[in-house]
N, C-alpha and C positions, 0 to 999 in steps of 0.2 A: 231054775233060777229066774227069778221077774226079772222082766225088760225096763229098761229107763222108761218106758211110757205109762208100765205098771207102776212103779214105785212114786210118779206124781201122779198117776190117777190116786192113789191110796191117797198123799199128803193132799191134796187138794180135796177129796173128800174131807178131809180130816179137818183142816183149815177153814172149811166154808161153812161149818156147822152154824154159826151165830148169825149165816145170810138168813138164814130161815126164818130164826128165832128174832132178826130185825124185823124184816117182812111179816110177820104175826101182831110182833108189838104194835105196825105200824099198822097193820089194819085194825089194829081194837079204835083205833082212833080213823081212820081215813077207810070211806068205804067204797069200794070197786079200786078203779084206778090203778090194778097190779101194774100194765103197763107204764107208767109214770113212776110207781116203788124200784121197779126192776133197772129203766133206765139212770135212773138218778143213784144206784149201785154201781152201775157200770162205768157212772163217771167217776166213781168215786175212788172205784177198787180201779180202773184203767186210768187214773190219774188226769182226768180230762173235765170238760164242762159243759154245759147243756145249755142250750136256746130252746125255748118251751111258749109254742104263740098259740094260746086258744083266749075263748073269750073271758071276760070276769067269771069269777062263782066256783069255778071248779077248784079246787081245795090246791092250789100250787102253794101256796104260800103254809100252809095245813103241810102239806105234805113236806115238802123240806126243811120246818120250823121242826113236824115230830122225827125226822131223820138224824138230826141234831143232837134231839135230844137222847134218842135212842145209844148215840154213841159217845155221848158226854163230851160235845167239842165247842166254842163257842158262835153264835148264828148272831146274824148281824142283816136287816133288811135295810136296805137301803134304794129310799122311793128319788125315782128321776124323774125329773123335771126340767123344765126350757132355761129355768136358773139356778141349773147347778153348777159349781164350780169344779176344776179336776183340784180344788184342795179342801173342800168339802168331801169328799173320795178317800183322798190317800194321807191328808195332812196340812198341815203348812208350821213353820217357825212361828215362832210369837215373841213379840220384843218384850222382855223385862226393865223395865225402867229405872226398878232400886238397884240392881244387878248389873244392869247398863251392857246386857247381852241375851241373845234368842235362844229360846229351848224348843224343844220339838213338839209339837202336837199331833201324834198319830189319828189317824182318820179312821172310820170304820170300816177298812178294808184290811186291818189288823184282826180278821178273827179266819175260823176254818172254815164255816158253813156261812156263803157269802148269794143270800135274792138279791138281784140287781130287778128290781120293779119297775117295767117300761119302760125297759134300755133305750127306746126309741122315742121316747121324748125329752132324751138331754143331748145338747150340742155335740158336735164330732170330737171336741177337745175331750168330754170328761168320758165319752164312750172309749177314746186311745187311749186317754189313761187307764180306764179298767182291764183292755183286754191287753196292753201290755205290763198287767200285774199279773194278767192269767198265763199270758206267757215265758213271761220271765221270774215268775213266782219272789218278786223285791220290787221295789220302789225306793223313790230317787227323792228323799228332801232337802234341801238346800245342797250341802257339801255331803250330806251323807247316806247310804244306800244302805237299808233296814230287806232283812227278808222277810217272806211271809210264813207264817206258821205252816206246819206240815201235819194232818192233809189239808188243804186248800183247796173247795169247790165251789162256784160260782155257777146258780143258775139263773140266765135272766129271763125275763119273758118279756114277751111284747103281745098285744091285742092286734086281732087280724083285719078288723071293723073299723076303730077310728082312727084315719089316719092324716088327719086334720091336724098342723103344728106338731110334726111327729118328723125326725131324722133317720130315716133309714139307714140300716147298716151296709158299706159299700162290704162287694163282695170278698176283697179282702180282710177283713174285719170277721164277715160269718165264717172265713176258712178256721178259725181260730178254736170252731164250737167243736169239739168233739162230735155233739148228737145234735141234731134237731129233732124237738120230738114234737107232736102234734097231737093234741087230748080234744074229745069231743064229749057231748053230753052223756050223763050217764042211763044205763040203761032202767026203763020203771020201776022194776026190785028195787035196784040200787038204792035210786029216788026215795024212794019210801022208807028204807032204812037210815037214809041221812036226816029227814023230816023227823022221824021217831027219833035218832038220838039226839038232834041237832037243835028241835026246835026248842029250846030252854033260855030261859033270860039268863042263867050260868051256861057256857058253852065249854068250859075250859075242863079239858081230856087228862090227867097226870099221864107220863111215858117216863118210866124207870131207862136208863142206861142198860144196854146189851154188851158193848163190850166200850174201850176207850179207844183213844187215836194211835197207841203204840199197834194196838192189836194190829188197825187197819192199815198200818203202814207195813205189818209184818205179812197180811193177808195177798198186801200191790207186789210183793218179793213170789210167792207163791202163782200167784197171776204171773210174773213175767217167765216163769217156768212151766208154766201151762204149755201141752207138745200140738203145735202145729206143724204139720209134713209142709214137706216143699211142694207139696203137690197142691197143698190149699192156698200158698203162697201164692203159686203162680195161676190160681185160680181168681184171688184176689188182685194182682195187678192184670191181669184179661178184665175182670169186671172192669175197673177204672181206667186203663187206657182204652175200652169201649166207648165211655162218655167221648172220649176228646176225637177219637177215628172211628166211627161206626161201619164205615163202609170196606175196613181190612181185617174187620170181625164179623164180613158178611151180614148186616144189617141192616140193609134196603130201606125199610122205611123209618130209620132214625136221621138218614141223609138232608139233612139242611135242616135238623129239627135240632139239635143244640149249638149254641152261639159260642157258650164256654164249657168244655168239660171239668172234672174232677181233679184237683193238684196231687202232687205227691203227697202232701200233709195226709190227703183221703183212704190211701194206700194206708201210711204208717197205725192210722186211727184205727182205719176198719179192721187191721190185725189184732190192735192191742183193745180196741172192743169186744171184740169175738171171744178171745182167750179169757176175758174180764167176763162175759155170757156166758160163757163158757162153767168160769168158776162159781157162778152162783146160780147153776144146776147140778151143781158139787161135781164135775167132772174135770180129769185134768188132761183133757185133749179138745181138739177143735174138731167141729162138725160141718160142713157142708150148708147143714140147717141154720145152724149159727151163725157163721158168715150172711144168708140170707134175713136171716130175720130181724137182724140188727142194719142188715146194710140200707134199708130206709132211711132211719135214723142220720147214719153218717152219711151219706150222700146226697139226699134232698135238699141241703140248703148250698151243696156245693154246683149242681148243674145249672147254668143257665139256659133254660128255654129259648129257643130263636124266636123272630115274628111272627114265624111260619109256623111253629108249633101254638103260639097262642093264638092264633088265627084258628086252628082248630082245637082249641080248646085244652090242651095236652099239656097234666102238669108235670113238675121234675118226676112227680110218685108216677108217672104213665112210662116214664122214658127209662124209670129201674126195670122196674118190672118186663118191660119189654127185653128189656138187657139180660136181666134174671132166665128171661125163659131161655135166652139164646144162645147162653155164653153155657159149654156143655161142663157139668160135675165133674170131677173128674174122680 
């Protein structure tokens, strides 16, 4: 007789077939870049959201416009600026004059696939109003509270270069991201591949729909079913209470090198990322490997480095990894 762990490994295979078949579509149009398809799945299908800082040029915008499309949902960019207001965002009332009363004007934070572009060149007011859309998936106009469509994903980026006239996100605010991901140049192949299809005075790719939004909403059920042991569980709150006491995890040389560790939020995330990694390598269990190779992602924008570690040079990605080696599998 199959075990409960067999009968979701079966449906979860069964369930994630269309990962693939996204991931295909989306590279006929976006070339390299798997790491950036893969994570922005993971927030999708783990119900979360992505902070994405590399420089101009590399296809972010490319790649979660054809994400979009791929799943027939509605995408909405929305560029931020030093004067943006939070009802340029979410909305605002508008007086009718023949009427002699206000109607609502929904803002473009009304749709599912949501580029927030240089989150960090709009003021603190219109960055709380977005990530308390992303947290509380509704918004607040006048007397009345409208929800957001389901799925709802917001990725923002910011550029790591200029940071002239630019609001940084307090650390409260980045606990909010699901993933931080971090994309670099692509490799010469690559290069050359985007040059040939790229270089055309037409640029514009078609991307057919893969599946629609009920699928993926029925895909995030399957994900929360996904079988993690207790044992990975408590692998994963060792990793994160590592950040915050290094030295009752036996970790010598992380001692006075983080200022702030990892919140609880990073616990919850890095479960329900893993199991979401997890399902779109069609498997319905968690791995050890899993946990690691996404835990970059979720915990690099949550560690704050002390003086002392950037005195020698040491980023959040030096102080995982040193955690990673030390914290044992189990």
């Amino acid at each position: 007789m199959a075990s409960e762990k067999d009968l979701i490994n079966a449906k979860a295979q069964l369930e994630s077939k269309f990962v693939k078949d996204i991931i295909e579509r989306m590279r006929s149009v976006i070339v390299g870049q798997t790491y950036l398809l893969e994570r922005l799945l993971v927030g999708l299908l783990g119900n979360g959201h992505l902070l994405v800082e590399s420089v101009p040029g590399l296809a972010k915008t490319l790649s979660i416009k054809t994400l979009s499309d791929s799943i027939k949902t509605k995408f909405q960019r929305i560029q931020f600026t030093p004067d943006l207001l939070p009802a340029d965002l979410i909305g605002t009332l508008v007086y009718n004059p023949k009427e002699g009363n206000f109607t609502t004007k929904k803002g473009p934070i009304f749709a599912n696939i949501i580029l927030a572009d240089e989150i960090n060149r709009a003021p603190a007011k219109v960055q709380s109003a977005l990530l308390e859309a992303m947290q509380e998936r509704q918004v607040t106009i006048g007397e009345n509270t409208f929800k957001l469509d389901d799925p709802f994903l917001v990725m923002a980026t910011q550029n790591p270069v200029e940071q002239e006239g630019t609001y940084p996100l307090p650390e409260a605010q980045l606990d909010r991201f699901m993933l931080k991901v971090n994309i670099t140049y692509p490799a010469p192949e690559d290069e050359l591949v985007i040059v040939s299809r790229m270089a055309h005075t037409d640029k514009k790719i078609a991307v057919g729909p893969v599946v629609g939004p009920d699928e993926i909403i029925r895909a995030r059920r399957v994900v929360d079913e996904v079988y993690i042991d207790d044992k990975l569980k408590r692998y994963i709150i060792d990793i994160v209470f590592a950040t915050r006491y290094p030295e009752k995890y036996k970790i010598p040389e992380l001692k006075n090198m983080i200022e702030l560790g990892a919140s609880p939020r990073a616990s919850i995330n890095l479960t329900m990322a893993s199991k979401a990694y997890a399902f779109i390598q069609g498997r319905g269990y968690v791995t050890p490997e899993d946990i690691k190779s996404i835990g970059y992602d979720v915990l690099r924008h949550r560690i704050i480095p002390s003086y002392e570690a950037e005195a020698e040079d040491k980023r959040p990605e030096d102080i995982i990894k040193v955690i990673f080696d030390k914290i044992q599998i189990p």
